[in-house]
VEXNU-628011 format. One record per residue (C-alpha): y, x, z. Coordinates in steps of 0.02 Angstrom, whole numbers, plus 50000, padded with zeros to 5 digits. Example, Ala and Ser with C-alpha at 12.3 -4.5 7.8 and 13.67 -1.06 7.14 Angstrom:
% residues 2
+-------+-------+-------+
!     v !     u !     w !
+-------+-------+-------+
! 49775 ! 50615 ! 50390 !
! 49947 ! 50684 ! 50357 !
+-------+-------+-------+
This chain:
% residues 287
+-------+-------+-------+
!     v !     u !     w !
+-------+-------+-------+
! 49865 ! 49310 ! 49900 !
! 49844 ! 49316 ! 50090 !
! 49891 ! 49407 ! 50223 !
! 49825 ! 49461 ! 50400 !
! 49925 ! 49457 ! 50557 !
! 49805 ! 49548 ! 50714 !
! 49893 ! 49500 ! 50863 !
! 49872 ! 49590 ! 51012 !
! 49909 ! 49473 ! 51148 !
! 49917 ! 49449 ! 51308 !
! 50090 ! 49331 ! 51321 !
! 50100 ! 49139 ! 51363 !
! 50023 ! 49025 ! 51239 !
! 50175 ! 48944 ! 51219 !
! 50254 ! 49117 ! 51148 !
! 50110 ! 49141 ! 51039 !
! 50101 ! 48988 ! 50958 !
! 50294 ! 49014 ! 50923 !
! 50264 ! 49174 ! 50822 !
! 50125 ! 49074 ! 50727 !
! 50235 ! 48926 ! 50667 !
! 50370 ! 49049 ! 50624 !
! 50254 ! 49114 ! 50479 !
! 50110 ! 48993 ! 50459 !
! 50169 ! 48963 ! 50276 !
! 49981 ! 48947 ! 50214 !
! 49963 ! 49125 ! 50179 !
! 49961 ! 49214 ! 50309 !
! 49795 ! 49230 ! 50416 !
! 49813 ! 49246 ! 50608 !
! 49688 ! 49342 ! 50730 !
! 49716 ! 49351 ! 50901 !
! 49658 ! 49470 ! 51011 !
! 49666 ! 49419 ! 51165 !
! 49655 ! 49540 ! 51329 !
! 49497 ! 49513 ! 51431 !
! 49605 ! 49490 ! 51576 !
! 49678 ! 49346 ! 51514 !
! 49630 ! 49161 ! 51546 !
! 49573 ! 49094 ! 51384 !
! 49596 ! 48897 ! 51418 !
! 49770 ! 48883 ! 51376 !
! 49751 ! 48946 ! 51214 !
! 49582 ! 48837 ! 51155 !
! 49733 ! 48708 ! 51066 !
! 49768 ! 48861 ! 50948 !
! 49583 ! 48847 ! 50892 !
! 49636 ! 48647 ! 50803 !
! 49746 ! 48789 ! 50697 !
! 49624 ! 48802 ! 50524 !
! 49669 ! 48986 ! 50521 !
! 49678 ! 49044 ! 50689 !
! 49529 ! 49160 ! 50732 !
! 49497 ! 49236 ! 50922 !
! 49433 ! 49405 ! 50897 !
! 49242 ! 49388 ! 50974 !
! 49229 ! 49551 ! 51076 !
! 49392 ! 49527 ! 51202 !
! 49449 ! 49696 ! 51284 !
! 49512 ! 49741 ! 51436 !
! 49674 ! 49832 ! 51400 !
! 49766 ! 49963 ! 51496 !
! 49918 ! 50037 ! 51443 !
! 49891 ! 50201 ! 51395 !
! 49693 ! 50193 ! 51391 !
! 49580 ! 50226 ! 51243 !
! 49561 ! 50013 ! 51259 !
! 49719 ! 49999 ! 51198 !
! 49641 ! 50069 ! 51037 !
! 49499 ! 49962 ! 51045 !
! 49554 ! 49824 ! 51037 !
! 49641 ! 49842 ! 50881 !
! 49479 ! 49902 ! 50784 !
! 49382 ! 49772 ! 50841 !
! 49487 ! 49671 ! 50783 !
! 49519 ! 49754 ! 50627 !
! 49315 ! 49747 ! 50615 !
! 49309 ! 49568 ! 50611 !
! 49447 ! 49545 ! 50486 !
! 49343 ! 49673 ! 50362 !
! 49175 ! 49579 ! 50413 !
! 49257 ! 49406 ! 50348 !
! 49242 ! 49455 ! 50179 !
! 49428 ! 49381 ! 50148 !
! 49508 ! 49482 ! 50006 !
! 49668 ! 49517 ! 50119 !
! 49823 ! 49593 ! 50038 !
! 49864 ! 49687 ! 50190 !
! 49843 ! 49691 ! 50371 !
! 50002 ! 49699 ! 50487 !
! 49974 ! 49729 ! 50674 !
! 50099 ! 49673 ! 50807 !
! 50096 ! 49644 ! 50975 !
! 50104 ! 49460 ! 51045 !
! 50279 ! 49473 ! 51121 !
! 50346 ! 49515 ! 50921 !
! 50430 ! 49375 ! 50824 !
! 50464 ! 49391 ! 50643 !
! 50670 ! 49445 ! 50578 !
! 50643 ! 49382 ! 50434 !
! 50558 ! 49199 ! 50361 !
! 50382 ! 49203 ! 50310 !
! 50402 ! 49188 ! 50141 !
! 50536 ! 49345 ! 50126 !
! 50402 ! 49436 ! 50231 !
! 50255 ! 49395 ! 50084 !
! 50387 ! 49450 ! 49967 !
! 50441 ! 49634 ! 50060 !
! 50259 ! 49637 ! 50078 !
! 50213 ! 49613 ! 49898 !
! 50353 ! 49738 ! 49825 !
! 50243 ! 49864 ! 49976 !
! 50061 ! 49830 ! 49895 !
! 49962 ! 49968 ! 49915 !
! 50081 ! 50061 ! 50052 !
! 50015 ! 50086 ! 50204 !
! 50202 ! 50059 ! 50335 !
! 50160 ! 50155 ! 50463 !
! 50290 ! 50264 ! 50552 !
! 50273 ! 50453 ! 50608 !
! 50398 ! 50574 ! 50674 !
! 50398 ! 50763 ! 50693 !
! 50480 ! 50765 ! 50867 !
! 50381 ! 50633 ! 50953 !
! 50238 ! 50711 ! 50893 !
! 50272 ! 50862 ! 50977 !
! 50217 ! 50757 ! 51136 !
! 50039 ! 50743 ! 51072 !
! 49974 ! 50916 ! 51143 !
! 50005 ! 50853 ! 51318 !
! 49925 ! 50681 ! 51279 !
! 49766 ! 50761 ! 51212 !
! 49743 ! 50928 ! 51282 !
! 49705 ! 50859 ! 51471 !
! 49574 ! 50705 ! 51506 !
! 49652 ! 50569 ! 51591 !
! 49579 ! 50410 ! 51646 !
! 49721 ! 50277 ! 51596 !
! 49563 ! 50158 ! 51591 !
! 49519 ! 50158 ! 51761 !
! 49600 ! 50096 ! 51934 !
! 49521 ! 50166 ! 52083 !
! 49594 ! 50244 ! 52236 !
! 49602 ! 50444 ! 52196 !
! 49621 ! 50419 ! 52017 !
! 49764 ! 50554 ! 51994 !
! 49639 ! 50667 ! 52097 !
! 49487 ! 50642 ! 51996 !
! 49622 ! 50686 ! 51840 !
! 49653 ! 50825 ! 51933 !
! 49464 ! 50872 ! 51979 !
! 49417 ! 50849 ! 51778 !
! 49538 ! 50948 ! 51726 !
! 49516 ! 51103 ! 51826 !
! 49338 ! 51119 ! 51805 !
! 49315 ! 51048 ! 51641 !
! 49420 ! 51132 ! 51539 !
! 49509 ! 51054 ! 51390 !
! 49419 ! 50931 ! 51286 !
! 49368 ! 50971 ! 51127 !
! 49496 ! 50935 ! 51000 !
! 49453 ! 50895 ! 50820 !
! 49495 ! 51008 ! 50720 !
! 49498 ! 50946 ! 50560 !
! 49655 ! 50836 ! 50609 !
! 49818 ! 50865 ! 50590 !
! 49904 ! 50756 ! 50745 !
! 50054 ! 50648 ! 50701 !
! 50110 ! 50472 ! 50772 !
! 50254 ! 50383 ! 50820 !
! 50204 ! 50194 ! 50851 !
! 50042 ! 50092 ! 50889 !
! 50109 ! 49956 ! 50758 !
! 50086 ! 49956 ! 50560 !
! 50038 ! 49873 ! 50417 !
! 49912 ! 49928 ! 50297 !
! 49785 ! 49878 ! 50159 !
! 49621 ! 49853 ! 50210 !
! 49538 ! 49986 ! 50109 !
! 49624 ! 50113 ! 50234 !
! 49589 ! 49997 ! 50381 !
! 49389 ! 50031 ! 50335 !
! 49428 ! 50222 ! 50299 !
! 49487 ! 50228 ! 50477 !
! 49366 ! 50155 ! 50565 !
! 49209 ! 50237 ! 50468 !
! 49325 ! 50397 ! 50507 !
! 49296 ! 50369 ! 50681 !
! 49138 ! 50314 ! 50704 !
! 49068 ! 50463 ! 50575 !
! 49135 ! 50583 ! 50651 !
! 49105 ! 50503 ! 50843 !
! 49275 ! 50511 ! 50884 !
! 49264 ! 50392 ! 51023 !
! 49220 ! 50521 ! 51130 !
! 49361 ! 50651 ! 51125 !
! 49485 ! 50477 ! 51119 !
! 49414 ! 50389 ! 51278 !
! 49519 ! 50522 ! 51383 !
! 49682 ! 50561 ! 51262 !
! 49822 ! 50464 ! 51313 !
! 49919 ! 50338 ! 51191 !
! 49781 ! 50369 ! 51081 !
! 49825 ! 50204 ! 50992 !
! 50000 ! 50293 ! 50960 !
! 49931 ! 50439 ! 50850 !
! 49755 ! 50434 ! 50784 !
! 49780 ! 50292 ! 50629 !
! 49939 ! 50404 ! 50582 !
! 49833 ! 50559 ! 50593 !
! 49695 ! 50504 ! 50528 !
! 49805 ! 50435 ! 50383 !
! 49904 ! 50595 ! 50357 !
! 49758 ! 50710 ! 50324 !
! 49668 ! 50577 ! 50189 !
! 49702 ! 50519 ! 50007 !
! 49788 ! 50383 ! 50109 !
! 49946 ! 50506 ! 50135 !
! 50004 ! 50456 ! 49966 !
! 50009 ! 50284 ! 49977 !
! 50116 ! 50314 ! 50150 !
! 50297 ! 50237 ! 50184 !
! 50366 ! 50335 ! 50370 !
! 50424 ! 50166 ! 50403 !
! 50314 ! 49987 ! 50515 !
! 50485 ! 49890 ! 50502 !
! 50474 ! 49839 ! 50674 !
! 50634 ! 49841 ! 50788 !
! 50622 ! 49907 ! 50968 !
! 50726 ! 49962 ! 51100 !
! 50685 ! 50071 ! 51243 !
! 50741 ! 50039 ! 51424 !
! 50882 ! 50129 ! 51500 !
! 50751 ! 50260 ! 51575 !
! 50679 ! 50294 ! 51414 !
! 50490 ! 50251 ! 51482 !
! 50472 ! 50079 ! 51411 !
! 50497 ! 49951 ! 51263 !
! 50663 ! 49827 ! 51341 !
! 50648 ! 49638 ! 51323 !
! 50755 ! 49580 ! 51188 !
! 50883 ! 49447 ! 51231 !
! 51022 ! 49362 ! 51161 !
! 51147 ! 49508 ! 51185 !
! 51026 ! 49622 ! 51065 !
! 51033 ! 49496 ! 50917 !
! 51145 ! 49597 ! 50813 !
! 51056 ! 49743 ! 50816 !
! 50890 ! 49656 ! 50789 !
! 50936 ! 49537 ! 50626 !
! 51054 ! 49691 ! 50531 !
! 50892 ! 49797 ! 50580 !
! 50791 ! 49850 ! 50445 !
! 50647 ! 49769 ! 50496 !
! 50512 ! 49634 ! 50467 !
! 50456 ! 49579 ! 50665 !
! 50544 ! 49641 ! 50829 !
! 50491 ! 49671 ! 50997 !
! 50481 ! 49634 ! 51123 !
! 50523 ! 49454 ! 51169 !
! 50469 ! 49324 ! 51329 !
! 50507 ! 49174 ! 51314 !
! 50505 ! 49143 ! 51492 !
! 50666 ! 49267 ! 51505 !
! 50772 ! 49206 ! 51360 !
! 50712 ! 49085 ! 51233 !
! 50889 ! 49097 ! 51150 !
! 50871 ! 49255 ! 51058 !
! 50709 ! 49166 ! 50967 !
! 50826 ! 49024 ! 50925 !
! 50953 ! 49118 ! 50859 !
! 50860 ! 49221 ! 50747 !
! 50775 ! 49054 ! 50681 !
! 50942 ! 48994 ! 50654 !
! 50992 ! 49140 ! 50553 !
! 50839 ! 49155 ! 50456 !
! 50898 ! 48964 ! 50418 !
! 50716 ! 48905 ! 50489 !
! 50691 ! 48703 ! 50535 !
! 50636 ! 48683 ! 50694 !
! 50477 ! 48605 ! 50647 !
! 50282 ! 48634 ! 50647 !
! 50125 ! 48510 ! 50537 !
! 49976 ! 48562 ! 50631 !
! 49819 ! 48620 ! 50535 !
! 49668 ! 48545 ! 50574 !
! 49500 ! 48635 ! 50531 !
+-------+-------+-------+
C-alpha cells in the first residue's frame, strides 16, 4: 500500500527535507510542488531521493489567488497520470510536520480507507458569498489594483455563480482517495470552472469541499483534515508554531501541524520527534 504526500512548498530545503525523513518509511510517495518564485537549485539534492517527484508545471502562487488552487491540481494531475495505485492522497503545505510517526499515520490512514478528511464548517462558510460574489484580482500586483477591483466590479456586475453548487469550505488541506481527486478535477474542467474561480477569492478554501458535498463523494466524507493550526492574535493569519505551542499541538487530534520555520524555532520539531520517540536519523535513497 502507498501513500501520496503533495507538498505545496515554498520553505527552505532544509525544512522540507525534514518533513520527508520524518515519514519516508518506504510507503509514502512525496511530490513537491514547488512555487515558481522559488529558486529551484537548493532543492536538486532532494531529486538523489528515489521517491521524490517535482511537480513539472511550477506555479506562481499568490495568497488568495485562483493559483493557489492550481497548483494543487496540477499536482494532483501528475500523481493520477503516474498510474501508481495510491491509497490516498494527503495535501499539506511545506511548513507542516507530521504529530504523529509515519507508520501510526499509514495506520490512522488505513482504519480512514475510502474517507475523504476534509473539513467544512457552517459558519466559515457563511464568508463564501463575499469571496465569490465580487471579482478580485489576488493574482495580480500592479499599481491601481484595488481600483481596477473596484472598476470590475461596478460595471461588471457579479460573476456568474454556478449554480448547481452548494458552497461549503473550511480549509485548503485534506486527504482523499484518488478516485475523488479525478472526480474533482474532471468536475472542473467539464463544467469550465476555471473561469468563474480565476476571480473568487480563497478559492482553494471551498471548491474541493463543495464540489465534494454535492457528489456521491458526500458519503464517504469525515468533517475532519487532522491538521493542527493556530491563528494569529488578529485572527488574519495561520501563527508559527514554536516550542511554547507543543502541548496543544501533540494532545491535538491531529496527523500534521502547521505551520513551522525552522529558521524561527527548530525546537518545537525536536520535541515533537522526541515525543513521537523518532531517532534522529535519515539512509538516503538513491534512484
Amino acid at each position: 500500500m502507498r501513500y501520496a504526500l503533495l507538498i505545496i512548498n515554498h520553505v527552505s530545503p532544509k525544512q522540507t527535507q525534514r518533513l520527508i525523513e520524518r515519514l519516508n518509511n518506504d510507503y509514502f510517495d512525496f511530490y513537491i510542488q514547488l512555487d515558481k518564485k522559488t529558486d529551484a537549485k537548493p532543492y536538486e539534492k532532494l531529486k538523489d531521493i528515489r521517491n521524490v517527484f517535482f511537480i513539472n508545471k511550477r506555479v506562481n502562487v499568490h495568497p488568495g489567488g485562483y493559483s493557489a488552487l492550481k497548483a494543487t491540481m496540477t499536482g494532483l494531475s501528475q500523481i493520477i497520470k503516474s498510474e501508481i495505485k495510491y491509497h490516498s492522497i494527503s495535501l499539506v503545505n511545506g511548513s507542516d510536520y507530521p504529530t504523529k510517526r509515519a507508520d501510526e499515520i499509514c495506520d490512522f490512514l488505513n482504519i480512514n480507507k475510502g474517507k475523504q478528511l476534509i473539513a467544512f464548517d457552517e459558519d466559515w462558510s457563511t464568508s463564501i458569498p463575499e469571496k465569490i460574489n465580487k471579482y478580485y484580482l489576488a493574482d495580480y500586483n500592479f499599481n491601481g489594483k484595488q481600483f481596477f477591483e473596484k472598476l470590475f466590479n461596478k460595471f461588471l456586475g457579479k460573476p456568474e455563480i454556478p449554480k448547481m453548487l452548494k458552497f461549503a469550505g473550511k480549509s485548503a488541506y485534506w486527504t482523499i482517495t484518488p478516485n475523488c481527486a479525478t472526480y474533482i478535477l474532471a468536475y472542473i474542467e467539464r463544467l469550465e470552472l476555471d473561469s468563474f474561480l480565476k476571480y473568487t477569492l480563497g478559492s482553494d478554501e471551498f471548491i474541493f469541499q463543495s464540489i465534494i458535498m454535492n457528489s456521491p463523494y458526500h458519503e464517504e466524507v469525515i468533517n475532519n483534515n487532522y491538521r493542527y493550526r493556530d491563528q494569529t492574535e488578529d485572527g488574519k493569519g495561520v501563527k508559527t508554531l514554536t516550542a511554547k505551542d507543543f502541548n496543544k499541538i501533540i494532545f491535538a487530534d491531529s496527523i500534521f501541524a502547521g505551520k513551522f520555520d525552522i529558521e524561527v524555532d527548530a525546537e518545537i520539531l525536536d520535541m515533537i520527534d522526541k515525543a513521537n520517540q523518532i531517532k534522529i536519523s535519515y539512509r538516503s535513497q538513491q534512484k
